[in-house]
TORKOL-4160 file (C-alpha; in steps of 0.2 Angstrom, whole numbers, padded with zeros to 4 digits, m for minus):
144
<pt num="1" X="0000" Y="0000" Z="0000"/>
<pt num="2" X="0006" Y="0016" Z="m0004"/>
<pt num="3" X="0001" Y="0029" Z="0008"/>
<pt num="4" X="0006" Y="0050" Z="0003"/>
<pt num="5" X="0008" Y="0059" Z="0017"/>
<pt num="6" X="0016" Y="0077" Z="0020"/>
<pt num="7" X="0033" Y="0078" Z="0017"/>
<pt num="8" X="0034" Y="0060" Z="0007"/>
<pt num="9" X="0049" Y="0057" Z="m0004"/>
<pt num="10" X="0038" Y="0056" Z="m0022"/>
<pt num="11" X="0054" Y="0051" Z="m0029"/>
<pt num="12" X="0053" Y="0034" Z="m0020"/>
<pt num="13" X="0034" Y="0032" Z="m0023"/>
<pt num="14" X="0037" Y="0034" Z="m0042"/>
<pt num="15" X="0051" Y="0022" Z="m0042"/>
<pt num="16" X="0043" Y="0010" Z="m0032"/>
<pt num="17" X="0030" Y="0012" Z="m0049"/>
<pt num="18" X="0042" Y="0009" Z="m0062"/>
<pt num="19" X="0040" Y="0028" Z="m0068"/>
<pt num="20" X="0054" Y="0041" Z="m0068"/>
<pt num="21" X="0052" Y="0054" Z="m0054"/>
<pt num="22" X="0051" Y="0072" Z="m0065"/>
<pt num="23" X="0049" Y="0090" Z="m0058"/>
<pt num="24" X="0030" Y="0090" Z="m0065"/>
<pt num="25" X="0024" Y="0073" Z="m0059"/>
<pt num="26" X="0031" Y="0078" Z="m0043"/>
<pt num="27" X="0022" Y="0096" Z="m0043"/>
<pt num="28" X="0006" Y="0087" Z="m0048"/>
<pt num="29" X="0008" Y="0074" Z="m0033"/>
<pt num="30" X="0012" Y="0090" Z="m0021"/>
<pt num="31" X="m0004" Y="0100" Z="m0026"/>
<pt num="32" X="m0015" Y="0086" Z="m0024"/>
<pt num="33" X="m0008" Y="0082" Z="m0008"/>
<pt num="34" X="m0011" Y="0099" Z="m0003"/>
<pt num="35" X="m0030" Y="0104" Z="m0011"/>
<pt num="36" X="m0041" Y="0101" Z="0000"/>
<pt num="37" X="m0054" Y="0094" Z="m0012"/>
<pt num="38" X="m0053" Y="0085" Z="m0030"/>
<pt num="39" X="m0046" Y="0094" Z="m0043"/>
<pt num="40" X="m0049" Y="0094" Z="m0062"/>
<pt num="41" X="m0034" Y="0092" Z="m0074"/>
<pt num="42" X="m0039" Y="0111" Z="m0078"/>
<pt num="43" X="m0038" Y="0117" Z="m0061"/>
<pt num="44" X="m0018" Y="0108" Z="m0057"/>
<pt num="45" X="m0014" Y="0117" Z="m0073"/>
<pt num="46" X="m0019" Y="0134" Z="m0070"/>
<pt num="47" X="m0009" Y="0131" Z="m0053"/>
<pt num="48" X="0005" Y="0123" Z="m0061"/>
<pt num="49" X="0008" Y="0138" Z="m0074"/>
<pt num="50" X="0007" Y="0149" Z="m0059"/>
<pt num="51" X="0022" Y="0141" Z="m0051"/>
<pt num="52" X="0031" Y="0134" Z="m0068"/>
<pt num="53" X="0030" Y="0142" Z="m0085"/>
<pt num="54" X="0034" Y="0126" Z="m0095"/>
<pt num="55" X="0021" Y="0114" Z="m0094"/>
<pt num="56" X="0006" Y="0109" Z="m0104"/>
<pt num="57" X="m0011" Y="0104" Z="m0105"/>
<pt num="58" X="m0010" Y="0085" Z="m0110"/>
<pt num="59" X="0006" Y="0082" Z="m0100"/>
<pt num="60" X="m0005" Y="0085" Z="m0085"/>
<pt num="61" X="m0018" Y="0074" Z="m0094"/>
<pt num="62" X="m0006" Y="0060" Z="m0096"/>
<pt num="63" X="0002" Y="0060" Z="m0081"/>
<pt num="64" X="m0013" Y="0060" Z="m0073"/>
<pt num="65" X="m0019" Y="0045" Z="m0082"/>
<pt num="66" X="m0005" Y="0039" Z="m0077"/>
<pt num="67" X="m0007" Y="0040" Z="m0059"/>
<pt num="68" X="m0024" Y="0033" Z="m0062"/>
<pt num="69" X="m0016" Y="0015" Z="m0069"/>
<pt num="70" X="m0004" Y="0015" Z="m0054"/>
<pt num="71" X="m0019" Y="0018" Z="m0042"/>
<pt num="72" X="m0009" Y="0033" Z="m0034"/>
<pt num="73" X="m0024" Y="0045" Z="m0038"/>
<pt num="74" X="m0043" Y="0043" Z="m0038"/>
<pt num="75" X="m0052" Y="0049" Z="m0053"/>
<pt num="76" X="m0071" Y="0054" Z="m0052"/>
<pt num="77" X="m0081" Y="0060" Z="m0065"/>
<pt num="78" X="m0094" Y="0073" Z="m0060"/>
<pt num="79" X="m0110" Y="0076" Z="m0073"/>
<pt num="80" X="m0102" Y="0091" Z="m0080"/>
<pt num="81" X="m0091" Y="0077" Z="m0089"/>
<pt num="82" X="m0074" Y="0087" Z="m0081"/>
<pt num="83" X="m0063" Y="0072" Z="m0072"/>
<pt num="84" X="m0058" Y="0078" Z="m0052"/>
<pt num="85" X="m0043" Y="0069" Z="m0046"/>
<pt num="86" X="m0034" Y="0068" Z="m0028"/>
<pt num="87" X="m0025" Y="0057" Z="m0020"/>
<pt num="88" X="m0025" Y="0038" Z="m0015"/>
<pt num="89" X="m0024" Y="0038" Z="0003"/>
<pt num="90" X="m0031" Y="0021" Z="0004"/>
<pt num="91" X="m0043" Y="0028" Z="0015"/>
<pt num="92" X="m0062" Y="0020" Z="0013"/>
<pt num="93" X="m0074" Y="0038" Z="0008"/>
<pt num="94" X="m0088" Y="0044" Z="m0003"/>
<pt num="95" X="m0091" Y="0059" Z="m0011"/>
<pt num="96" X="m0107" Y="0072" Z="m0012"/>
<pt num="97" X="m0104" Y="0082" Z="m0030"/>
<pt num="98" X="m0115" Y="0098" Z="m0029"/>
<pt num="99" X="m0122" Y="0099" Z="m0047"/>
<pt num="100" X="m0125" Y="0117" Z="m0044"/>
<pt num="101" X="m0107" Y="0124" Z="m0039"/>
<pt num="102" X="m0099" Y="0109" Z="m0042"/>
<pt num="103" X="m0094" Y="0109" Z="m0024"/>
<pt num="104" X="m0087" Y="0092" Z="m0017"/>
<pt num="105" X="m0089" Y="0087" Z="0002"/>
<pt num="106" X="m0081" Y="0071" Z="0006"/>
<pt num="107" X="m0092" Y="0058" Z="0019"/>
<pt num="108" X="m0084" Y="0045" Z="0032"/>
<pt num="109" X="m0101" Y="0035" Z="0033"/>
<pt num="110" X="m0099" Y="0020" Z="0021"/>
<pt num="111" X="m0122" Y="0017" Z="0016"/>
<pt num="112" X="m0115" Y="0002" Z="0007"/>
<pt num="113" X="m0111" Y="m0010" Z="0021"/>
<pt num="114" X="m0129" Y="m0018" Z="0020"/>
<pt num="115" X="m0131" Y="m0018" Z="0003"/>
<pt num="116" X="m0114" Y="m0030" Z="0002"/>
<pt num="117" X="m0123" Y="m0042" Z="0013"/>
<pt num="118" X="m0138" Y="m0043" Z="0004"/>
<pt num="119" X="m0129" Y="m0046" Z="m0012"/>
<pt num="120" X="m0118" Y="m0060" Z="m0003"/>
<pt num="121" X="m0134" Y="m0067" Z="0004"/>
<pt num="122" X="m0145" Y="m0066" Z="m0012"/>
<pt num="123" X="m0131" Y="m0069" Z="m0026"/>
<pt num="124" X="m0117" Y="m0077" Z="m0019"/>
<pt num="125" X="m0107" Y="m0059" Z="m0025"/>
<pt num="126" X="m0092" Y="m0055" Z="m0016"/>
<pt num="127" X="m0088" Y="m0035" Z="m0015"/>
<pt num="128" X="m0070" Y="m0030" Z="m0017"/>
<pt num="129" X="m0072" Y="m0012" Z="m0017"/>
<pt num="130" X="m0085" Y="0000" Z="m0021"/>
<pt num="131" X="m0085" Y="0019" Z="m0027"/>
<pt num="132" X="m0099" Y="0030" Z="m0021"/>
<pt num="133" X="m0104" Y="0045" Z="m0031"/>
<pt num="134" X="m0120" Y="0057" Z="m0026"/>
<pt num="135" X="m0124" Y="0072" Z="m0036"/>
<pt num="136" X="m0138" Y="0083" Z="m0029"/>
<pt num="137" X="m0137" Y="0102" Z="m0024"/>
<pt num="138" X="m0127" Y="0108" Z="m0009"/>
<pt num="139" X="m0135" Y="0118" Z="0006"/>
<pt num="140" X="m0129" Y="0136" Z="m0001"/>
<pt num="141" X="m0136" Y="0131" Z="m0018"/>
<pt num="142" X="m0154" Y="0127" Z="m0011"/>
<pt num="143" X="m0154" Y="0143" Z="m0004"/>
<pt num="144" X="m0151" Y="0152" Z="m0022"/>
């Protein structure tokens, strides 16, 4: 298991990968280790050309995709069709996706615990992981 905590030597984690530990893949690992909420490819970019003039677009893209593969970032894909993307902390959660402001507030509660025993019970099916995605409208966008 690979666990990104503050601090953490990204050199290591990408060799221990197989990929080559470069100044972008580590910036991209840094912001997302940092951000507080998913980010969409767009949003690390626009930080990323804040801090470093000579990156582009689809190498965020790619290396996104490729910490994807190598299960070191979790990729969600809100309604709005824009991919958000933070980090793996192996860490069992769920996430509420306002439609409205596309707010994204994580939840610790897992609702999926019964349902897993009902499939075992009813199907024979074994659950291995789940990912839980609810889109409605956050408290401030009721309001409006």
């Amino acid at each position: 298991m690979i666990l990104l905590e503050e601090n953490t030597n990204y050199t290591e984690i990408l060799k221990r990968e197989g990929m080559k530990s470069t100044r972008h893949r580590n910036a991209i690992l840094l912001l997302l280790e940092h951000s507080e909420h998913p980010m969409t490819a767009e949003e690390l970019y626009i930080s990323l050309k804040e801090k470093t003039a000579t990156i582009n677009l689809s190498t965020v893209y790619r290396t996104l995709d490729t910490f994807a593969s190598k299960n070191l970032v979790i990729k969600s894909t809100m309604d709005d069709g824009k991919a958000r993307y933070e980090l793996n902390h192996h860490e069992h959660k769920h996430h509420l996706f306002c439609v409205g402001c596309h707010k994204v507030i994580s939840i610790e509660d897992c609702p999926m615990g019964e349902l897993q025993e009902s499939l075992k019970k009813k199907i024979d099916f074994d659950v291995t992981g789940h990912k839980l995605e609810i889109y409605g409208y956050c408290h401030n966008c009721k309001k409006g």
